[in-house]
Backbone as numpy.savetxt, mean C-alpha at the origin, in Angstrom:
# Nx Ny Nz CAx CAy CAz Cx Cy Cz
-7.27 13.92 15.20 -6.45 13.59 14.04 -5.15 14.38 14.09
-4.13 13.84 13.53 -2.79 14.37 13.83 -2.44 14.66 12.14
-1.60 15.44 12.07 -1.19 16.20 10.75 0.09 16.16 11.14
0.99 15.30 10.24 2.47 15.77 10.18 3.37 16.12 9.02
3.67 17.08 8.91 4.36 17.42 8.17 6.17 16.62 7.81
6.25 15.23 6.84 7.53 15.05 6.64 8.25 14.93 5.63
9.53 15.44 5.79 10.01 16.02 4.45 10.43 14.71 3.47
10.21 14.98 2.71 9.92 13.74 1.36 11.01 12.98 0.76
12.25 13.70 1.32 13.65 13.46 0.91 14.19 12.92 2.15
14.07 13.49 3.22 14.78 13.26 4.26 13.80 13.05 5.30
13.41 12.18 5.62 12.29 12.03 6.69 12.83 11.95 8.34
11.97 12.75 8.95 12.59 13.12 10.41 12.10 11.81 10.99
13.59 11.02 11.69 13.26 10.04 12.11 12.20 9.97 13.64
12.32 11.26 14.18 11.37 11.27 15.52 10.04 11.50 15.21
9.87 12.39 13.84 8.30 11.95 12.94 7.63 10.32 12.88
8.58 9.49 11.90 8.57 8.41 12.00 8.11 7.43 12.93
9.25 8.15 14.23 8.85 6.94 15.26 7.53 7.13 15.46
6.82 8.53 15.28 6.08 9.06 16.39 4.66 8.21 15.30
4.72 8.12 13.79 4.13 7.37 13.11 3.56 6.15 12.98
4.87 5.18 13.62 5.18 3.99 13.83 4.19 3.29 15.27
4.29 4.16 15.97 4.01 3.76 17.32 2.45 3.95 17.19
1.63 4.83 16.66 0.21 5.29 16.39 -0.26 3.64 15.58
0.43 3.41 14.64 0.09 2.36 14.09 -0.22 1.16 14.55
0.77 0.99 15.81 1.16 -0.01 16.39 0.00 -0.39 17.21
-0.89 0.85 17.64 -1.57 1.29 18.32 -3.27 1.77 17.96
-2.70 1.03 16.69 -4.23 0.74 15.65 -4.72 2.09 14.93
-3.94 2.79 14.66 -3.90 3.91 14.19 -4.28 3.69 12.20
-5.34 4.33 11.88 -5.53 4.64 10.28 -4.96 5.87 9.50
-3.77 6.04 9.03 -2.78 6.78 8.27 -3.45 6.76 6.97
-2.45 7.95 6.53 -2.89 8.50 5.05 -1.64 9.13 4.68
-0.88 8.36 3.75 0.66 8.75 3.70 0.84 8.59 2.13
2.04 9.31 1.88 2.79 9.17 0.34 3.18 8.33 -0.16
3.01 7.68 -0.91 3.93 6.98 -1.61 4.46 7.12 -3.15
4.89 6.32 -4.13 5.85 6.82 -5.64 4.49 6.67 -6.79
3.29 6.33 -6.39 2.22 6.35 -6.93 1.29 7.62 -6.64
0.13 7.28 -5.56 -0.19 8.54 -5.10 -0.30 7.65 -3.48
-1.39 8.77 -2.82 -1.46 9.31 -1.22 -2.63 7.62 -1.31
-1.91 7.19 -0.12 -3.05 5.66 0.28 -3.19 5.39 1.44
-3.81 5.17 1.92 -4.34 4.32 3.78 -3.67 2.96 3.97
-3.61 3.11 4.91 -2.47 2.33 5.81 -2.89 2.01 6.99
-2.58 0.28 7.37 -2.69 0.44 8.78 -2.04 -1.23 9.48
-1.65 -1.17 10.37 -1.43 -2.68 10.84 -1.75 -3.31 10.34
-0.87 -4.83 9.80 -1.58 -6.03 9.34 -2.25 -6.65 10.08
-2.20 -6.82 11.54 -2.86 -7.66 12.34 -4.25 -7.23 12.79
-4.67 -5.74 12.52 -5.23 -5.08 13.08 -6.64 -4.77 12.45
-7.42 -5.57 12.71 -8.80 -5.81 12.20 -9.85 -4.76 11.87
-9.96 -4.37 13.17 -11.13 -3.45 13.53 -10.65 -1.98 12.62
-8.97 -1.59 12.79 -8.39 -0.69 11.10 -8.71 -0.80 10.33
-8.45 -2.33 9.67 -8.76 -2.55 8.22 -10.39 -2.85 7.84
-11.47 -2.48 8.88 -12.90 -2.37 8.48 -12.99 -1.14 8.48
-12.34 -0.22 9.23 -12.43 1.38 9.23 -11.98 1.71 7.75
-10.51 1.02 6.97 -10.37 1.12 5.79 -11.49 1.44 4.94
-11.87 0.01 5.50 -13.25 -0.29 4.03 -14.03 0.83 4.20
-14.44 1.22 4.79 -15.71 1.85 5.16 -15.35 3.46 4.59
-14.17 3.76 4.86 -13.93 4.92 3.97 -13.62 4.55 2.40
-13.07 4.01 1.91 -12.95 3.14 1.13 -14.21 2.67 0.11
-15.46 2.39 1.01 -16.63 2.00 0.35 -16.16 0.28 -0.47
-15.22 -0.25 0.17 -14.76 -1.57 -0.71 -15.60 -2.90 0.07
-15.73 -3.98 -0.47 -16.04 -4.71 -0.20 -14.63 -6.10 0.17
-15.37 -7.35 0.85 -14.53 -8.23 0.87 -13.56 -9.04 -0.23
-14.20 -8.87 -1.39 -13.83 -9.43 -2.72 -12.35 -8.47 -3.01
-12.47 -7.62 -2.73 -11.42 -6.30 -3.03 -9.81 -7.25 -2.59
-8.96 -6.93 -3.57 -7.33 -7.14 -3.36 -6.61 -5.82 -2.54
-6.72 -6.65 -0.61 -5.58 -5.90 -0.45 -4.28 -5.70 -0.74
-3.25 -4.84 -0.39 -2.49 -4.88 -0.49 -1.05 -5.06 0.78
-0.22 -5.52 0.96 0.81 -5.49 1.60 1.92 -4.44 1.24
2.33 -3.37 1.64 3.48 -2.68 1.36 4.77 -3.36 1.67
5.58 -3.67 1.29 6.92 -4.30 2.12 8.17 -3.94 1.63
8.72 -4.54 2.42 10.68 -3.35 2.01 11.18 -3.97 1.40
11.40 -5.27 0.86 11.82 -5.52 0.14 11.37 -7.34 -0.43
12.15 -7.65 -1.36 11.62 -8.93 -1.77 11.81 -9.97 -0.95
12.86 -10.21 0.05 12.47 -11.18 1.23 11.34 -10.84 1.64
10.92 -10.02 2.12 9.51 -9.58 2.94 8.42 -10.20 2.07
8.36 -9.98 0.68 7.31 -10.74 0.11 7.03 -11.81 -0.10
8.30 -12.45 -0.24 8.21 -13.95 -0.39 8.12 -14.54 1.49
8.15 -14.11 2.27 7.29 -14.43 3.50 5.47 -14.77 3.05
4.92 -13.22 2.48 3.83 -13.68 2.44 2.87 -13.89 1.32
3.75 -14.26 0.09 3.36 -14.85 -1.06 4.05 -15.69 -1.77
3.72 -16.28 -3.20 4.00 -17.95 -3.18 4.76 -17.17 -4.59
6.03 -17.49 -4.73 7.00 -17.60 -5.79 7.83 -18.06 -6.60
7.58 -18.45 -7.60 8.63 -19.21 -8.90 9.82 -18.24 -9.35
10.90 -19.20 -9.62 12.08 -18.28 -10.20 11.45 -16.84 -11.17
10.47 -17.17 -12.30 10.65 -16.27 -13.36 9.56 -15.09 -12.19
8.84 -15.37 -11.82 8.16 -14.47 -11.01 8.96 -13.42 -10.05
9.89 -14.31 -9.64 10.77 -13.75 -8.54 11.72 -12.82 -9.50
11.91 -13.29 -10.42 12.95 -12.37 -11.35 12.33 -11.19 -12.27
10.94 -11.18 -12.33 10.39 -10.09 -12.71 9.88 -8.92 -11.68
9.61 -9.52 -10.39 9.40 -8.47 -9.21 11.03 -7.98 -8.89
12.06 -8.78 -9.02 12.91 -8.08 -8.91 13.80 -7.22 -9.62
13.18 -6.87 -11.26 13.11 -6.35 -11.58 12.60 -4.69 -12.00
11.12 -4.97 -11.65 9.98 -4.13 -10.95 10.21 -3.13 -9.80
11.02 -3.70 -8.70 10.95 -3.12 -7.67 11.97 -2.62 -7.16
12.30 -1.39 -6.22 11.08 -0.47 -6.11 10.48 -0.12 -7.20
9.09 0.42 -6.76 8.62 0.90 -8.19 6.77 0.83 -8.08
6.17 1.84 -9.12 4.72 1.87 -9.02 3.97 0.68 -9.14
4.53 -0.54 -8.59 3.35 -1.63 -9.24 3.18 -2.76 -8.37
1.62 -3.53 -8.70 1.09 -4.16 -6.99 1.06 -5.31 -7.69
1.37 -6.58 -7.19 1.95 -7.64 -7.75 0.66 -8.49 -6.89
-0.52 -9.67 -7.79 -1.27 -10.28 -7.28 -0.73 -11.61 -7.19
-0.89 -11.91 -6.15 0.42 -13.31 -6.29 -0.58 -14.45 -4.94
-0.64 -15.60 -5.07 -1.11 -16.15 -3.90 -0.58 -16.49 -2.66
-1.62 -16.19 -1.60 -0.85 -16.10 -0.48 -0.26 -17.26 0.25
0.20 -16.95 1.25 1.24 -17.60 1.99 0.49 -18.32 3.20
0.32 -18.77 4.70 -0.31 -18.54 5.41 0.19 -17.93 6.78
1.08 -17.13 6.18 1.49 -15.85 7.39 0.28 -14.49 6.57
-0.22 -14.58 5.68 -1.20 -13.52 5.58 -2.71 -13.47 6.11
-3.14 -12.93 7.27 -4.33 -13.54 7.31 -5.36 -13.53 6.70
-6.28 -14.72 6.61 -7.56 -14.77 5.96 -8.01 -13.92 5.96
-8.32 -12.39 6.28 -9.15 -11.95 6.26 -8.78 -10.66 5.05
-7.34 -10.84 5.01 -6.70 -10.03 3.97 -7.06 -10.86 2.76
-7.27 -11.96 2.62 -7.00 -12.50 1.18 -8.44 -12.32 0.46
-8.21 -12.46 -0.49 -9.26 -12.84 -1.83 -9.90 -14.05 -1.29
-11.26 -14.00 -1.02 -12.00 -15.29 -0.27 -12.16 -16.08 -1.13
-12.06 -15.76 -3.09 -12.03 -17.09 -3.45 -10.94 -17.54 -4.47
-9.77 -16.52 -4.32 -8.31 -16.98 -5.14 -7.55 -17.19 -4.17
-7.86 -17.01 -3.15 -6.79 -17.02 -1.88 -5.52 -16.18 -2.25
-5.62 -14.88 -2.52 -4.65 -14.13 -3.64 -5.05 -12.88 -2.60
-3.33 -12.25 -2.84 -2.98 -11.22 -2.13 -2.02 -10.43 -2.78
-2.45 -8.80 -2.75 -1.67 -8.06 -3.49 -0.21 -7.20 -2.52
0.40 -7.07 -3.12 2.43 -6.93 -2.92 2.52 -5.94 -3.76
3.65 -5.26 -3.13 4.23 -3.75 -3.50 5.14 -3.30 -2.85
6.55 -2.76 -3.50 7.47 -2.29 -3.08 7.57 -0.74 -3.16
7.65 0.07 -2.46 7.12 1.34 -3.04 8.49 1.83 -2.77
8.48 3.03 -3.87 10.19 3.54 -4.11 9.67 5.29 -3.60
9.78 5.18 -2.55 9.19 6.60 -2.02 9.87 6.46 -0.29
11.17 7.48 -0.04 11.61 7.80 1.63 10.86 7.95 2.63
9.79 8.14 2.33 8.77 8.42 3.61 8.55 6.55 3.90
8.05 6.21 2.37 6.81 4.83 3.15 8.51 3.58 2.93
9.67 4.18 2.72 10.96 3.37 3.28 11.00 3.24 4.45
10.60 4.64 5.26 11.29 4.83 6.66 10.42 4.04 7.46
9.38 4.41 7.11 8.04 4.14 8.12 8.03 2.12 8.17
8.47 1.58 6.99 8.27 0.34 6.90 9.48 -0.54 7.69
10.75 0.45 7.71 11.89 -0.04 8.23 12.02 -0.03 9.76
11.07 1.22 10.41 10.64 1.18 11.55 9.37 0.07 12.38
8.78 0.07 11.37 7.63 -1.09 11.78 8.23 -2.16 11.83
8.68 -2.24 10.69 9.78 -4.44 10.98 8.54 -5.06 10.41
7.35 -4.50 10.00 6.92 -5.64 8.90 5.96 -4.82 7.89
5.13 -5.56 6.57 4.51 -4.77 5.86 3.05 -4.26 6.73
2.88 -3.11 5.78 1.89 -2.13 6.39 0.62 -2.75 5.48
-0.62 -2.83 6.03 -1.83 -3.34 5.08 -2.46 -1.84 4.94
-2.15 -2.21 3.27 -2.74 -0.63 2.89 -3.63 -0.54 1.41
-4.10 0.41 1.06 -4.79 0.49 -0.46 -4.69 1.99 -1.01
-5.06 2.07 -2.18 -5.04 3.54 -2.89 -5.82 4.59 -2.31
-5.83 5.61 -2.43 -6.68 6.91 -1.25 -7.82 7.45 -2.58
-8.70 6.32 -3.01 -9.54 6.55 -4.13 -10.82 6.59 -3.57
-11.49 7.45 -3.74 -13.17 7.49 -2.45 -13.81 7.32 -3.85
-14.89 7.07 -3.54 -15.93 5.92 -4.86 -16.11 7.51 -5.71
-16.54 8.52 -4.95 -17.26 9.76 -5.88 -15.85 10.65 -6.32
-14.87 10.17 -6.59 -13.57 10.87 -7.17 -13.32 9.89 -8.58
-13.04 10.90 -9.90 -11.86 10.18 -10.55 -10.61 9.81 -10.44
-10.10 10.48 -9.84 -8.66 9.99 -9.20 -8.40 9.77 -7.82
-7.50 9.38 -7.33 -7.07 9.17 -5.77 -6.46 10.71 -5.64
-6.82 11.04 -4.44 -6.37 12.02 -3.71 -4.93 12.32 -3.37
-4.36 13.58 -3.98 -3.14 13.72 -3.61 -2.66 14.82 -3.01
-3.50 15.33 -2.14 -3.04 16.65 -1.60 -3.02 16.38 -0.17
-2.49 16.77 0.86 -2.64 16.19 1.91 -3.90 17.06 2.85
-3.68 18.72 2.36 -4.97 19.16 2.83 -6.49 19.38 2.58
-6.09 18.18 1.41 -7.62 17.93 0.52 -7.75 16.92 1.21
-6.98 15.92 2.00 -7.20 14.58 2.25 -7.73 15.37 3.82
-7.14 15.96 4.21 -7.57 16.56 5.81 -9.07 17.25 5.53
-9.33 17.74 4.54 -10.43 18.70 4.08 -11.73 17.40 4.37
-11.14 16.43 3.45 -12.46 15.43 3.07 -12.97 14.07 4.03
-11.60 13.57 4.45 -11.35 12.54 5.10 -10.58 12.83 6.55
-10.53 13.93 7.00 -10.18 13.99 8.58 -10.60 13.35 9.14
-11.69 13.72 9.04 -12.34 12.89 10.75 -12.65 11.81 10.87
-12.45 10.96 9.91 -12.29 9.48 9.68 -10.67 8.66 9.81
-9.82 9.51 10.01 -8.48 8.74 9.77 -7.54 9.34 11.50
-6.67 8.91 11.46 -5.77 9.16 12.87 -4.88 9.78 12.76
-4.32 10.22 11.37 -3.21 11.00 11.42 -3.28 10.71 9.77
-2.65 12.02 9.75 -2.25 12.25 7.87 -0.74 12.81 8.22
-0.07 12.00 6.57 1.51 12.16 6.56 1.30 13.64 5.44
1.70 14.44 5.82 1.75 15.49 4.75 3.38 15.53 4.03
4.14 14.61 2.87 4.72 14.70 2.36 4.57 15.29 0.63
3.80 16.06 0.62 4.03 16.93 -0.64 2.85 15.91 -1.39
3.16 16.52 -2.67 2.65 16.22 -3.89 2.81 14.89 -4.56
2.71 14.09 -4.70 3.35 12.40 -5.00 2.51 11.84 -6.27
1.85 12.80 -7.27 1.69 12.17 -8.21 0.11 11.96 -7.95
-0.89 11.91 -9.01 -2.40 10.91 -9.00 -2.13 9.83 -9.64
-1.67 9.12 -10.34 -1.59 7.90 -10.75 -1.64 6.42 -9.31
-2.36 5.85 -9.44 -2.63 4.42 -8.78 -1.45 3.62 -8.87
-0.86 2.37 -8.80 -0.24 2.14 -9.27 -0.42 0.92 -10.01
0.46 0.24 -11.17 0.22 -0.66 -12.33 -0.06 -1.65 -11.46
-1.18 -2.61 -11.29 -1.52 -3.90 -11.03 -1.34 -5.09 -11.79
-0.44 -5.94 -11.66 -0.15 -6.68 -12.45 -0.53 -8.76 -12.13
-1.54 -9.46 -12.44 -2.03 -10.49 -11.44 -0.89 -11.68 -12.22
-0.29 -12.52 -11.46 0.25 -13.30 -11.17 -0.04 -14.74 -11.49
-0.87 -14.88 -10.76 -1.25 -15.90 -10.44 -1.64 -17.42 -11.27
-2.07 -16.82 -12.76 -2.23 -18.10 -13.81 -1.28 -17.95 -14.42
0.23 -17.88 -14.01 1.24 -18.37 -15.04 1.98 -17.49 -15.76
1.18 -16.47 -16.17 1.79 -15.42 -16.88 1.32 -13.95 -16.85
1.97 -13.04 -16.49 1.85 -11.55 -16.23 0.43 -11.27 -16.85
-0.89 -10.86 -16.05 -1.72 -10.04 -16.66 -2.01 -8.90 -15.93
-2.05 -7.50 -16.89 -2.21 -6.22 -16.60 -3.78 -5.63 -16.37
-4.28 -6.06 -14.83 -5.50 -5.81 -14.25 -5.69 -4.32 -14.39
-4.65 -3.44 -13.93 -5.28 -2.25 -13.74 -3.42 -0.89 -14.57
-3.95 -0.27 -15.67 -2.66 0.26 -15.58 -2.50 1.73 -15.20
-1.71 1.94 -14.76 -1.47 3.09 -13.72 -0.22 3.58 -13.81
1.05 4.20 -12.92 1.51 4.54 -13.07 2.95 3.87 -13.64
3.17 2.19 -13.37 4.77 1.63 -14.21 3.86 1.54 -15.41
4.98 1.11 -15.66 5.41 1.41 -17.60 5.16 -0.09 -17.82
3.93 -0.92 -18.96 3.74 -2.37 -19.04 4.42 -2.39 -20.57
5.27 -1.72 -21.07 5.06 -1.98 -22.68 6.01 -3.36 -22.70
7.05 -3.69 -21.53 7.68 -4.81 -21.72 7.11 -6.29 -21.89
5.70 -6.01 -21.32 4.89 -7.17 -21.22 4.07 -8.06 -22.97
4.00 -6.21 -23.69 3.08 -6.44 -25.15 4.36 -7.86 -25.91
């Protein structure tokens, strides 16, 4: 397991690459983002995203998520109406995972087996900017919440303490908050608030 230390403001781009390429390479990360600390790993990359689960303890029913850089990137791999499109672009960057149905550049195995629904997120955090701008596409990732915790994990040497030897490398960018982030589902028409966490829903009451 690899431990890197990157700075939260200014991220060392030879960190990055050195991030980027592990991934590429089927690598399971544990990095910062404007919510808290979450797992990460190739979208294409299968045999990762069962290693996910398995630390994770999640099942298939579970909403992954897509990290992506920006709102072109999402509307690649989810399905969007003007007012939808004008409330994520409102939203974003920012703490909140948008359930929206998928596209079929997402693969089946990411989606909701029976909404065909896939969760989106723009995260407003320099580290998971750099890392996403280097990859050239979204990262398939989820919250760093282990079943026997109340909160997701935000320390990076609590995450090395508990979850080392299960992951390929941990991003040690500081402190980033315990809050999850606001889940907001999409999908029947009008904004509902699944899970609330760290954005702010009072615009929705």
């Amino acid at each position: 397991m690899q431990y890197l230390e990157i700075h939260p403001n200014s991220p060392q781009l030879r960190l990055i690459s050195q991030v980027v390429a592990a991934i590429r390479h089927g690598a399971v990360i544990a990095y910062p983002t404007d919510s808290s600390y979450a797992l990460g790993c190739c979208l294409g990359n299968k045999a990762a995203m069962d290693r996910i689960c398995k630390i994770r303890k999640i099942d298939k029913d579970h909403n992954f998520t897509l990290v992506c850089r920006d709102l072109s990137e999402i509307s690649t791999y989810a399905k969007l109406n003007n007012v939808e499109f004008r409330l994520l672009k409102t939203l974003t960057p920012g703490p909140y995972t948008f359930i929206l149905g998928a596209t079929k550049e997402v693969p089946r195995r990411l989606q909701n087996p029976k909404r065909k629904s896939i969760g989106l997120r723009v995260p407003d955090h320099p580290i998971t900017w750099a890392l996403l701008e280097a990859l050239g596409e979204p990262l398939m990732s989820v919250t760093l919440s282990l079943p026997d915790k109340d909160l997701p994990l935000t320390d990076a040497d609590e995450i090395r303490n508990i979850i080392g030897k299960q992951v390929d490398m941990i991003i040690d960018g500081g402190h980033c908050g315990f809050e999850p982030t606001t889940v907001i589902d999409l999908q029947d028409g009008s904004p509902i608030v699944v899970r609330q966490g760290k954005g702010d829903t009072s615009f929705l009451d």
